[in-house]
matplotlib code that plots the C-alpha trace (Angstrom):
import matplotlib.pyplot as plt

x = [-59.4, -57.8, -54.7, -53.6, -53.6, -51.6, -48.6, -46.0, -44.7, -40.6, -39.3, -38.2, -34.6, -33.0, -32.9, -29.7, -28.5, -28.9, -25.5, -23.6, -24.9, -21.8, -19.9, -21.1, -19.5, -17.5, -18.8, -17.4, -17.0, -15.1, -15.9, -15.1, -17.2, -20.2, -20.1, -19.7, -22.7, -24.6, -24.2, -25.3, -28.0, -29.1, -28.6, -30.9, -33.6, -33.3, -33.4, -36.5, -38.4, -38.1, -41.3, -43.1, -42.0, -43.2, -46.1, -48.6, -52.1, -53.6, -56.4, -58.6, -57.5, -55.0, -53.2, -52.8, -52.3, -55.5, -52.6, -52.3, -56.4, -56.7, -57.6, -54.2, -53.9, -52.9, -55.9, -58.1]
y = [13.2, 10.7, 10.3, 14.2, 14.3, 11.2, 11.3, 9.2, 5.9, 6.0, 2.5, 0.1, -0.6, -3.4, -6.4, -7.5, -11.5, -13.2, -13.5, -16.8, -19.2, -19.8, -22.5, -25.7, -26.2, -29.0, -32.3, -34.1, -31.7, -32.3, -33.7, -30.5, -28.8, -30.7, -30.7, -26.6, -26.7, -28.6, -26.2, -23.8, -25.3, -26.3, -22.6, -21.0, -23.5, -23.0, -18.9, -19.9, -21.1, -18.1, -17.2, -19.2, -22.4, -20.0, -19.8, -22.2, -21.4, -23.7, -23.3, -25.7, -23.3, -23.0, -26.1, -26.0, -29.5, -30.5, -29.6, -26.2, -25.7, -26.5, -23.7, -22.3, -20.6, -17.2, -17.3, -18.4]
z = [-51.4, -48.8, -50.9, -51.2, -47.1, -46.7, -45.9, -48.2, -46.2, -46.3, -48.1, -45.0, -44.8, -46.5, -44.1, -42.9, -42.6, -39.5, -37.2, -37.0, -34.3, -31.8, -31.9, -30.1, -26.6, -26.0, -25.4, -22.1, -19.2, -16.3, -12.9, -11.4, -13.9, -13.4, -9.8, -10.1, -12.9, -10.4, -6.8, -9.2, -9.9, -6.4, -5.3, -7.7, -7.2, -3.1, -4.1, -6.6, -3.5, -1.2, 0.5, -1.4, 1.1, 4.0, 2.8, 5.2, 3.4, 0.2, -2.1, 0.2, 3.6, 6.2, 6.9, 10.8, 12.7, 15.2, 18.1, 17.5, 17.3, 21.0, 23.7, 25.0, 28.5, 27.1, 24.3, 22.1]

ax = plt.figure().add_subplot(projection="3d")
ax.plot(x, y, z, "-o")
ax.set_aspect("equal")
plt.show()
């Protein structure tokens, strides 16, 4: 009884070839190049960071310097 209120599954399409891998890029770069490929670099890993660097807490606490625990004349 299953089979009369099933509906019939449509054949998948046929699958089509995989596209060409590009071309390999060129072996010896430039100075100019690498010095370019290399700012690049340095700016997305100084963007990576962001807050994160601002950040002054840790698993084990706040990391606060035995200085800045002292009584202060304005507070606590």
């Amino acid at each position: 009884m299953g089979s009369i209120f099933k509906p019939k599954m449509p054949t998948p399409p046929p699958v089509q070839p995989l596209p060409e891998p590009p071309p390999a890029a060129p072996a010896e770069m430039s100075d100019e190049e690498k010095e370019k490929i290399s700012k690049e670099q340095a700016a997305i890993e100084r963007r990576r960071r962001g807050r994160k660097s601002t950040i002054l807490t840790s698993p084990l606490g706040i990391q606060e310097s035995e200085e800045s625990k002292l009584k202060t004349l304005l507070g606590e």
